[in-house]
C-alpha positions in Angstrom: -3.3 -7.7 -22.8 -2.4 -7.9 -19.1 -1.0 -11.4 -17.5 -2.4 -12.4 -14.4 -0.4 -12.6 -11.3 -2.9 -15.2 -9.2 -3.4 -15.2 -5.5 -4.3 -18.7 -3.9 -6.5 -18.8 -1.0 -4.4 -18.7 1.5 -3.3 -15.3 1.2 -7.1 -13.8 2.3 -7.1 -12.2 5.0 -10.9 -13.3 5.3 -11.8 -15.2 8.4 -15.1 -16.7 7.5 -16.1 -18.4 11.1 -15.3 -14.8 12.0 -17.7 -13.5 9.7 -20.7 -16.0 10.4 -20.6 -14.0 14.0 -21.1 -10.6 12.5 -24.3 -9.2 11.9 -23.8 -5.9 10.1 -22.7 -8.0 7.3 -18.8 -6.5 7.2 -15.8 -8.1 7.0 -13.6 -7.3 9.7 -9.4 -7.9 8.9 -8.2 -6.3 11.7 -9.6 -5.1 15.1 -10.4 -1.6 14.3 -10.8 -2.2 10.3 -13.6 -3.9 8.2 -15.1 -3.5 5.2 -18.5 -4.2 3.0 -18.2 -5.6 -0.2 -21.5 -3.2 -2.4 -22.0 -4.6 -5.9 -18.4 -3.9 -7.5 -16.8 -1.7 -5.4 -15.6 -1.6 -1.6 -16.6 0.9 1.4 -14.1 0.6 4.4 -15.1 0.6 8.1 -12.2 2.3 10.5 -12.8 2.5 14.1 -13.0 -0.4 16.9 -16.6 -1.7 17.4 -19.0 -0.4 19.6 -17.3 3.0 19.0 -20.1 5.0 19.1 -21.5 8.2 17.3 -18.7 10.4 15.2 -15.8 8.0 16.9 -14.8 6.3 13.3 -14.2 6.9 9.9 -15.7 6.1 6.5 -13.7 5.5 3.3 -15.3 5.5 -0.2 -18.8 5.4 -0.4 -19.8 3.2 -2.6 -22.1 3.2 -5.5 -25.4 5.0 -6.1 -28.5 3.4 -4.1 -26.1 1.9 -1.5 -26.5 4.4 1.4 -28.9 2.3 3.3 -26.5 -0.4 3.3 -23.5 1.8 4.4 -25.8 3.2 6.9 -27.3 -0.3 8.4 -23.6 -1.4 8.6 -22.1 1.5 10.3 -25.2 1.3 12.8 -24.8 -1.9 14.0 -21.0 -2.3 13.8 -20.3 1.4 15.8 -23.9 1.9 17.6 -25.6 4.9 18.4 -26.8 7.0 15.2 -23.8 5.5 13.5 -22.1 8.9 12.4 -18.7 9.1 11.4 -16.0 11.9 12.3 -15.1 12.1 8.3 -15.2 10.3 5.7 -11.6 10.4 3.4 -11.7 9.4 -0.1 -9.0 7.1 -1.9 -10.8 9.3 -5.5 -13.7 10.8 -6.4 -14.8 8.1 -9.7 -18.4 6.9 -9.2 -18.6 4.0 -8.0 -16.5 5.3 -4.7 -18.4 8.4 -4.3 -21.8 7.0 -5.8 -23.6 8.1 -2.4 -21.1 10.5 -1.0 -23.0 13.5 -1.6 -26.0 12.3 0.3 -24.0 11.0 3.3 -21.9 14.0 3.6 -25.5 16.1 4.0 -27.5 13.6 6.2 -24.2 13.1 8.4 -23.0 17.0 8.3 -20.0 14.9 8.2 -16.1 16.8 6.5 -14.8 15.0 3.3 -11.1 14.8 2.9 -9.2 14.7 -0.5 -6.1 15.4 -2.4 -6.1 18.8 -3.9 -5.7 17.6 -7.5 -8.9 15.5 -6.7 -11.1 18.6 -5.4 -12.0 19.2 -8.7 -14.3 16.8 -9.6 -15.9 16.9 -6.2 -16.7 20.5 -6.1 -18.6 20.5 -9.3 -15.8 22.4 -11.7 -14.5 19.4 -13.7 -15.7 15.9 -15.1 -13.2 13.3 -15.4 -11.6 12.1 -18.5 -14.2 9.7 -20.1 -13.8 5.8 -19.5 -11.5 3.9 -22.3 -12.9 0.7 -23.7 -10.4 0.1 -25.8 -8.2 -1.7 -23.4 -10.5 -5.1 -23.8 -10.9 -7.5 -21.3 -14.6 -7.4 -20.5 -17.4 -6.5 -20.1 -16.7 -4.2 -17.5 -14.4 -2.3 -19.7 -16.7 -2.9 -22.7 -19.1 -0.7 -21.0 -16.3 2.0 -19.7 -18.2 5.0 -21.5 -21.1 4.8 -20.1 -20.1 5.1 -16.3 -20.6 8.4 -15.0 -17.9 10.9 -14.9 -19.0 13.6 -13.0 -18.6 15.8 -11.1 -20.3 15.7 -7.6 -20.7 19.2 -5.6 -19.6 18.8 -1.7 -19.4 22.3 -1.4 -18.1 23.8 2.0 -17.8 20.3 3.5 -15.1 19.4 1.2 -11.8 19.6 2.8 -7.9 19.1 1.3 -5.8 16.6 3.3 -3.2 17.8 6.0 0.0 18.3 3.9 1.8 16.4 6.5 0.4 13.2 5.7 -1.5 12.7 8.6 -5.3 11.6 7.9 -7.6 13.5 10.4 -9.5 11.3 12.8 -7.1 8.3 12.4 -4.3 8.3 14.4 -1.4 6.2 13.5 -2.4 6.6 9.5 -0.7 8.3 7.0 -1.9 9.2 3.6 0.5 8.8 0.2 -0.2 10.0 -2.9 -0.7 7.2 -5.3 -1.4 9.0 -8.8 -2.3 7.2 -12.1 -5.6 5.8 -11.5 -6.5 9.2 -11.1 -4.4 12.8 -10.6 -5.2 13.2 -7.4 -5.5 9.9 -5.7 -4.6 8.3 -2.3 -3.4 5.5 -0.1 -3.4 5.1 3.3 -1.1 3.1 5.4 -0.4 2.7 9.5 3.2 1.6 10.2 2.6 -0.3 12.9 1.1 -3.2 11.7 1.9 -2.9 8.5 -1.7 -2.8 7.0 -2.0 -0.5 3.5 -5.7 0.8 1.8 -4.6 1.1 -1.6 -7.7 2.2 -3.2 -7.3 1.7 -7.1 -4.0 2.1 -7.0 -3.5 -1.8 -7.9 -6.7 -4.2 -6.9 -7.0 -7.5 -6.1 -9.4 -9.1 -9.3 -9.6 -8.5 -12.7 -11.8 -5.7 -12.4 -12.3 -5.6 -16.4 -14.5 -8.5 -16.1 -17.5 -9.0 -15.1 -17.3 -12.4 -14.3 -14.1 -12.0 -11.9 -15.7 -9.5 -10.4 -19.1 -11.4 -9.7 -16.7 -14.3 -8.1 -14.1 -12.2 -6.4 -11.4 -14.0 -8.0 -8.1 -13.3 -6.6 -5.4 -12.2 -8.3 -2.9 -9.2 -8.1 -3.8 -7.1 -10.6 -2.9 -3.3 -11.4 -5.5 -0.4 -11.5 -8.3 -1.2 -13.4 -7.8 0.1 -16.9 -10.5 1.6 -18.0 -10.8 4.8 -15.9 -6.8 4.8 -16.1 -5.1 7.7 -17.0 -1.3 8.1 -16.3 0.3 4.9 -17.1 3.6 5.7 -16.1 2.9 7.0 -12.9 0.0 4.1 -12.1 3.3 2.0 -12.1 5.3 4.4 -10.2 2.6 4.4 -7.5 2.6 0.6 -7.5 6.2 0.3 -6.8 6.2 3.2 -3.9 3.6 0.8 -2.2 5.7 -2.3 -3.0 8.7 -0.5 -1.0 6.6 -0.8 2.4 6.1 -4.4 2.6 3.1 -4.3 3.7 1.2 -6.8 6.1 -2.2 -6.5 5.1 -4.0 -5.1 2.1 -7.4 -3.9 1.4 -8.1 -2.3 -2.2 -11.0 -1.1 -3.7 -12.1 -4.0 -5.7 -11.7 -7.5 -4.8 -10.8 -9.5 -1.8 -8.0 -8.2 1.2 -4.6 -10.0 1.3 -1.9 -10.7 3.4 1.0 -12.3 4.4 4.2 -13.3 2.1 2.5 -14.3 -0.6 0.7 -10.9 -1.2 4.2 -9.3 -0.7 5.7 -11.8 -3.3 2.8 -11.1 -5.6 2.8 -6.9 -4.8 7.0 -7.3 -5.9 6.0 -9.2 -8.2 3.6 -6.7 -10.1 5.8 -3.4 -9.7 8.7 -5.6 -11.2 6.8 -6.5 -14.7 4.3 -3.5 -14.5 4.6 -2.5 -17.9 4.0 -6.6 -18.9 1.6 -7.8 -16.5 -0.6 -4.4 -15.5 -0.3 -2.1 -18.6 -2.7 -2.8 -21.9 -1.4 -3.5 -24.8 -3.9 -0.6 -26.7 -5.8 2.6 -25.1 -6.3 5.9 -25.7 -4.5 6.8 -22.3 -1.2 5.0 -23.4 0.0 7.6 -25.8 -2.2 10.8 -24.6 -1.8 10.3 -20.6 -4.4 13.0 -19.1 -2.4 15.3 -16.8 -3.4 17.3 -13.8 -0.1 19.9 -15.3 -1.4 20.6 -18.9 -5.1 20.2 -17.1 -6.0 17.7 -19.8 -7.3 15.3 -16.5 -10.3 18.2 -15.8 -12.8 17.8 -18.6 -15.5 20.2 -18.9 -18.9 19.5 -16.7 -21.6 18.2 -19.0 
C-alpha cells in the first residue's frame, strides 16, 4: 500500500481571515486564482475579480448537481451574468465534468482538451472501469460504481493549441501529464511559479473517505482507483517536480506552497513507485493505453 508523505499546516496556501471576507464562498490563493471546494472534488476560478461577463475561465466542473454552486460563485466573484470565455479541462472523469455538459449549453461557452481525452467527451468511448482492488478506502471500495462515461459536447468541444498556450489565459501554458488518464493536463504560469495539477498527484488520500471529508494534507500521487498508466502517472509527477513550483492547486485536497510542498513534490517523484504506486491492481500489469486503444472502452 502507498506511504504517506504528510504536509503540516504551514504549507496551505489558505488565508482564512482572507476567506471570512469572501462571499462567493471561494478560496482565493492568488489575485486572479481561486477555487471552490464541491463535495470531493475541486472547480478552479481564473480571472481577477470583478472581471465581468466572458472575462475568466473555468476549470473542471465539478460533480453532478453542483452547477448552481459553480454558477452562484462565478456570479458574485466576476459579476455580470457570470459567463466564462472557456472552460479547459485537466480530464474528462466524472466528478470533474459531472456538470460540464450543462454549463457548456447554458454558457454557449468552448471546452478545451487534449486530443487523447476528446474521446470520452464526444460520446465515442467510456473510460476503463474504476479498480477497487488497490484498497485503502472506502472511496476506492466503491471505485466501480462511479460513472465512466462518456459525456457528448458535440461542436463546442475544442483540442488545445499544440503550442502549449491555453486560450483565454495569458501567461499559462498547458503540459501533458498522462497516467491518471491518456489524455490529461496541467497548467502552469512561469511567472509566479503557480502549477494546476489536476490528478496528476493530489494533495489527500483521496482513497479515503474519511481524509477526504477532513481535507487532510498530505502529498499524495494520483488517486488510484481511476489510474491507468502507472509508469507514466510517475513520469508525469517527476516532469512537474522539475518546475519547482511556488504554488499548487490539485484536484482533490487543499492548495500548497512554499519549500515544504517542493520538498514534499521531490520527495514523491523520488520514491514514486514506494510511496504513490499500490502494491496490487488490475492497472499494474495491464496498463490501459491510448496506443493499443485499450484506454477507450466501449459506450454502455
Amino acid at each position: 500500500m502507498a506511504q504517506q508523505i504528510p504536509l503540516s499546516p504551514e504549507a496551505s496556501a489558505l488565508d482564512p481571515a482572507l476567506d471570512a471576507a469572501r462571499r462567493d464562498k471561494t478560496h482565493e490563493i492568488a489575485p486572479d486564482l481561486a477555487y471552490r471546494r464541491l463535495g470531493i472534488v475541486n472547480v478552479i476560478f481564473s480571472g481577477m475579480p470583478a472581471a465581468g461577463d466572458r472575462r475568466w475561465v473555468l476549470i473542471d466542473a465539478g460533480l453532478f448537481g453542483t452547477k448552481g454552486l459553480i454558477k452562484d460563485a462565478a456570479a458574485e466573484r466576476f459579476g455580470g451574468e457570470g459567463r466564462p470565455a472557456a472552460i479547459i479541462l485537466t480530464h474528462g472523469h466524472f466528478d470533474h465534468v459531472g456538470v460540464l455538459e450543462d454549463l457548456a449549453a447554458e454558457w454557449d461557452v468552448p471546452v478545451y482538451a487534449h486530443p487523447l481525452e476528446r474521446p470520452y467527451l464526444e460520446g465515442k468511448a467510456a473510460y476503463p472501469p474504476g479498480d477497487p482492488s488497490v484498497g485503502g478506502g472506502a472511496m476506492a471500495a466503491l471505485a466501480k460504481l462511479y460513472p465512466q462515461g462518456p459525456i457528448q459536447l458535440g461542436d463546442r468541444l475544442h483540442t488545445l493549441p499544440e503550442d502549449g498556450s491555453v486560450p483565454h489565459m495569458p501567461g499559462w501554458r498547458w503540459i501533458h501529464t498522462p497516467g491518471h488518464s491518456v489524455g490529461h493536463v496541467s497548467l502552469w504560469r512561469e511567472s509566479d511559479r503557480a502549477l494546476i495539477a489536476g490528478d496528476a498527484f493530489v494533495t489527500t488520500d483521496q482513497e479515503s473517505a474519511y481524509a477526504v471529508a477532513v481535507q487532510r494534507a498530505e502529498m499524495h500521487g494520483p488517486p488510484m482507483y481511476f489510474t491507468t498508466e502507472w509508469d507514466k502517472a510517475g513520469q508525469s509527477v517527476a516532469k512537474l517536480a522539475t518546475l519547482k513550483p511556488e504554488l499548487v492547486i490539485t484536484g482533490h485536497g487543499e492548495p500548497m506552497q512554499g519549500a515544504e510542498m517542493r520538498s514534499a513534490l521531490d520527495q514523491l517523484a523520488r520514491e514514486f513507485p514506494r510511496v504513490a504506486v499500490p502494491s496490487r491492481g488490475k492497472y499494474l500489469d495491464r496498463p490501459a493505453r491510448a496506443e493499443d486503444g485499450s484506454a477507450y472502452c466501449s459506450p454502455a
